[in-house]
C-alpha positions, -999 to 999 in steps of 0.1 A, spaced: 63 460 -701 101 463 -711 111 438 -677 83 415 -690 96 408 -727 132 407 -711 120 379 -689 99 365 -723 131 364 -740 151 351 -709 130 322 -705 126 315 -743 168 314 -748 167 288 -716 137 266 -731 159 262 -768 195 259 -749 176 229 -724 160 214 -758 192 215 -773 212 197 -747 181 176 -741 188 167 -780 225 159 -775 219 136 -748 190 116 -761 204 109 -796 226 84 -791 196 63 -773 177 72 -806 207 58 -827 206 27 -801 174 22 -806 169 23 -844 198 3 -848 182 -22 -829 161 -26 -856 188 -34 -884 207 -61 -896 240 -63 -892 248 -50 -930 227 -18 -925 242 -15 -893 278 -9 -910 265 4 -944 252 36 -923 245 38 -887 224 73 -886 203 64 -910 165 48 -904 161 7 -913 149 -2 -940 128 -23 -926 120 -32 -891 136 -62 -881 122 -75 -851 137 -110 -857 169 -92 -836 143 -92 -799 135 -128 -807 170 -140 -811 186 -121 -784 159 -125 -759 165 -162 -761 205 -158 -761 203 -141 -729 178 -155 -710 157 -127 -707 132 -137 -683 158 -150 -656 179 -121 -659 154 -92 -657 142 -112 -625 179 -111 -612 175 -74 -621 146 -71 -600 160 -90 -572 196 -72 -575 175 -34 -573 154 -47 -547 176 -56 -518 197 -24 -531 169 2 -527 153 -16 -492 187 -12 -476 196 23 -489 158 34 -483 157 19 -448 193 26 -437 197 59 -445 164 76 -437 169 63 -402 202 79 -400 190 108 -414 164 109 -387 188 99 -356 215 128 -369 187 155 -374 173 145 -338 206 142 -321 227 171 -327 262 170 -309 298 169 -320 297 134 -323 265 131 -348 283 155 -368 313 133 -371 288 105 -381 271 130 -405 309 141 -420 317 99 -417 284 87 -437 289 111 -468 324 111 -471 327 81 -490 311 101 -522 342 120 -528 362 81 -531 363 70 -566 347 35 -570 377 24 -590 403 32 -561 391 8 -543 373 -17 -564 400 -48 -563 402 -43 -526 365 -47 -522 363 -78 -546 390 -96 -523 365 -84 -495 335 -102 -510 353 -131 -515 366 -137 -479 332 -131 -465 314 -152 -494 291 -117 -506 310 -120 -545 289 -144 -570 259 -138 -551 226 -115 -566 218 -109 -529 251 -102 -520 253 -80 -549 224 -62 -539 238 -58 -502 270 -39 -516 249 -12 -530 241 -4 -497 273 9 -489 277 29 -521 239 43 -518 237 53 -485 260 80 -483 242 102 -511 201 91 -499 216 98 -462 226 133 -474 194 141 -492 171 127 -461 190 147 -440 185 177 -458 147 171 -459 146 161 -426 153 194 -413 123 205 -429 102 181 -404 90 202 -370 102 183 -341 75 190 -320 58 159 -343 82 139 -322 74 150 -293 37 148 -294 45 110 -307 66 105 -274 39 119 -252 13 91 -265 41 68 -252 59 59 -286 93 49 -282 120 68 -309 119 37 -332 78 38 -334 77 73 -339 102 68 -370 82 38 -385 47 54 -380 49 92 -378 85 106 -393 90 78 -420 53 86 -438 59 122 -445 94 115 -458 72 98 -489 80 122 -515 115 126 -510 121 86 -504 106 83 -535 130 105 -551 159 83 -535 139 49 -551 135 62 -586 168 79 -586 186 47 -573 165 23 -593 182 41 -624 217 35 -611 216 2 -601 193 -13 -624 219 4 -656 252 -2 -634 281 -24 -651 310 -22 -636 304 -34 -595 281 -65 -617 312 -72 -636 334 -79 -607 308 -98 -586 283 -116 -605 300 -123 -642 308 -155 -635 282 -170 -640 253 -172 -665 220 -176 -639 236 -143 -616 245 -118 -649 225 -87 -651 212 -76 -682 239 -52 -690 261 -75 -686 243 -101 -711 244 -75 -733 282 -70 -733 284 -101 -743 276 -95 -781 305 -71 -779 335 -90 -789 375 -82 -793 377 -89 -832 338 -94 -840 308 -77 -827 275 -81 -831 263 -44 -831 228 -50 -845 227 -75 -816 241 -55 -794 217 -25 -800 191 -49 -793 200 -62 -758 211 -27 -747 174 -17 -759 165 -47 -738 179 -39 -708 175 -5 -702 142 4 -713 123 -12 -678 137 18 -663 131 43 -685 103 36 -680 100 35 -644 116 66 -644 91 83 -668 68 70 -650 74 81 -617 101 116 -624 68 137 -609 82 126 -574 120 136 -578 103 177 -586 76 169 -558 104 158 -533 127 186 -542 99 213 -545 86 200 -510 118 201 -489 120 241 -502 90 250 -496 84 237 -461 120 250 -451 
């Protein structure tokens, strides 16, 4: 009885510290978002307290200052050559380095996640002068291409990890019915990866989808490439900003993936949960 009200009281002191920090982490989206909602004057007057009125004039006016509709569809286009590469890249890695064990997959193992120790911003002017010799800078596909190279290492690492979950004697069955190693991937190894590729998708959809910085050096340029992040830096100025404006297009631009994220954040616990359990 005594162990079972420690464990009561254990678990209830975990539940308030986790709503707590959930708290501390979510208000400043709450602020965003009811400062969306403001005019400029309320905005400065007092910027925790509620409107007092909602102002929805703000979405119409910055929905047609940024173009909405052609950059959420440069969004979607940016994310999905992203995620196809890192998805289809680094699960096949995974698989080869799982299935190939020697000194020299190891090396390629070490090779592939090393680069998420590096700092993005050690490198990033190199990598800009990169993209401009080989003509990937300004582009959204070449954008999208880049994030290859800065997803793969960390979805390579987290298939791999699942991947030694799988039983190989799966493969071998597959190469007794005469499929060849690239078959058996596609059609037997790559559909019970599901939960944990989907945990890869949702958690790089996040990332790329809310990323600023690698966007600002490639695609600010010009106005038909921007991503909306990007747009909405734009009502941030040096000596005048337009926070009520701001607010809005930040609203704006991040909200498609919350909620893709709500919508699909079963899969991240179902891929983790899965890959310890089966191990």
């Amino acid at each position: 009885m005594k162990r079972n009200s420690r464990l009561k009281i254990n678990y209830f002191i975990l539940e308030v510290i986790a709503i707590i920090a959930a708290a501390i982490f979510i208000y400043p989206v709450f602020l965003m978002f009811i400062n969306s909602f403001k005019t400029f004057r309320e905005v400065i007057i007092d910027v925790i307290a509620l409107p007092q009125q909602l102002n929805i004039d703000n979405y119409f006016y910055v929905i047609d200052k940024m173009n909405y509709p052609r950059l959420f569809v440069n969004n979607i286009l940016i994310t999905a050559v992203g995620i196809t590469g890192i998805v289809a890249f680094s699960s096949l890695a995974a698989y080869i380095i799982d299935r190939s064990r020697s000194r020299f997959t190891s090396l390629a193992f070490l090779f592939i996640i090393t680069p998420m120790l590096i700092p993005f911003q050690t490198f990033m002017i190199t990598l800009l002068k990169v993209m401009n010799i080989i003509n990937l800078s300004g582009s959204r596909v070449g954008l999208g291409i880049q994030y290859w190279g800065f997803g793969i290492p960390m979805a390579t690492f987290i298939y791999f990890n699942f991947m030694k979950t799988v039983p190989k004697e799966i493969d071998e069955s597959a190469f007794i019915d005469g499929a060849t190693t690239f078959q058996t991937f596609i059609y037997v190894i790559f559909p019970i990866l599901k939960p944990v590729t989907a945990t890869v998708i949702v958690l790089d959809v996040m990332w790329i989808w809310n990323d600023f910085l690698l966007p600002l050096l490639m695609v600010n340029d010009s106005q038909k490439t921007k991503t909306l992040v990007l747009a909405a830096y734009n009502f941030v100025g040096q000596y005048n900003t337009q926070w009520h404006y701001a607010m809005t297009a930040m609203v704006l631009a991040i909200v498609p993936s919350l909620i893709f994220f709500v919508l699909l954040q079963k899969y991240i616990v179902k891929g983790v949960v899965a890959g310890s359990l089966k191990g």
